[in-house]
Every structure is written in C-alpha cells, then in structure tokens.
N, C-alpha and C positions, 0 to 999 in steps of 0.2 A: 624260540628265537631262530632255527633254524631256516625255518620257513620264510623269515622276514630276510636274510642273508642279503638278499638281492638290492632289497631296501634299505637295506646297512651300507653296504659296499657305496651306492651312490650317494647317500647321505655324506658318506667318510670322502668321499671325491667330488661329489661337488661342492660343500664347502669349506673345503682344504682343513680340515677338522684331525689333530694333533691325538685328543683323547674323547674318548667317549663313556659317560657313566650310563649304566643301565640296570633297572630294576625288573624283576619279575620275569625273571629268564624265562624260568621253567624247564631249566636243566635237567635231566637226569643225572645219575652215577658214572656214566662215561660219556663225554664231552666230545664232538670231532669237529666244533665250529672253529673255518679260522679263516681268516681274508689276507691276502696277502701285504707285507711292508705294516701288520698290527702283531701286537702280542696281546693273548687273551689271559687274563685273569681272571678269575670264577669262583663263586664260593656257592655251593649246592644248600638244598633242606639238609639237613640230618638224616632226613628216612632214606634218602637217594629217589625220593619221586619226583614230578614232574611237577614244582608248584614252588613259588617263591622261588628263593635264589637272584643274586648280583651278579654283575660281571664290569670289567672294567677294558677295551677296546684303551690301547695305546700304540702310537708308534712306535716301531722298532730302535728309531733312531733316536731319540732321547732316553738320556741313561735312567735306569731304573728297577727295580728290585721290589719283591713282593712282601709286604709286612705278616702278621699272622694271622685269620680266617677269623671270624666268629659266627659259630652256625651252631643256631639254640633254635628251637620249635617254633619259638614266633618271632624270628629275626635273623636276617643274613645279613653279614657284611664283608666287602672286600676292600682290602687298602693296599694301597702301595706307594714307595715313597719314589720321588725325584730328584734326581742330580742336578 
C-alpha cells in the first residue's frame, strides 16, 4: 500500500471521502503509512509478513476509537466504532 500512497491521497481529496475501507494491505510488522487530516487503523497477518491485512483510512475529525483486531491465519479484520 505504500507504494499506492499517492493514489490514496488523491482518491481521499478528490472525492471529499470521510472514511476509506481497505483490504489486502500487505502490511508488514511496522507500519509508517500516514496521509495527512487521516487516522490509520491496521490490522496485520499473524506472521508480520507482507500479505493479507485491512486497514481502515478515517478522518481526524470525526470522533472515533478503535474496537479489537482479529488476526487469525486466513483472516483480518479491523473495526472501529463512531461517535
């Protein structure tokens, strides 16, 4: 995903876009994607390799808090709730 960043960021600004779901990160064990005015949520494989993994792109500005991960071998999920 990092590599797409650019393509994020214009995605998120040209259509005034609040929250973004995303699948198949392919995060590793340590994460440094961040776009500015978003908060990133993330939930990794288990192993910490590069394959599978969610991630959840939300505005700063709407209130919000992270629910709890579920990261099992053939399945990630990330939640978070809204105020």
């Amino acid at each position: 995903m990092q590599r797409r960043k650019e393509e994020i960021k214009l995605l998120l600004n040209q259509n005034f876009t609040d929250k973004l779901l995303i699948s198949e990160t392919h995060f590793k064990t340590k994460n440094y994607f961040s776009i500015p005015r978003y908060k990133l949520y993330y939930t990794n494989h288990p192993d910490g390799t590069a394959h599978g993994s969610t991630a959840i792109l939300i505005k700063r500005k709407i209130e919000q808090y992270e629910l709890l991960k579920y990261e099992e071998d053939s399945i990630q999920a990330t939640s978070i709730k809204l105020k």
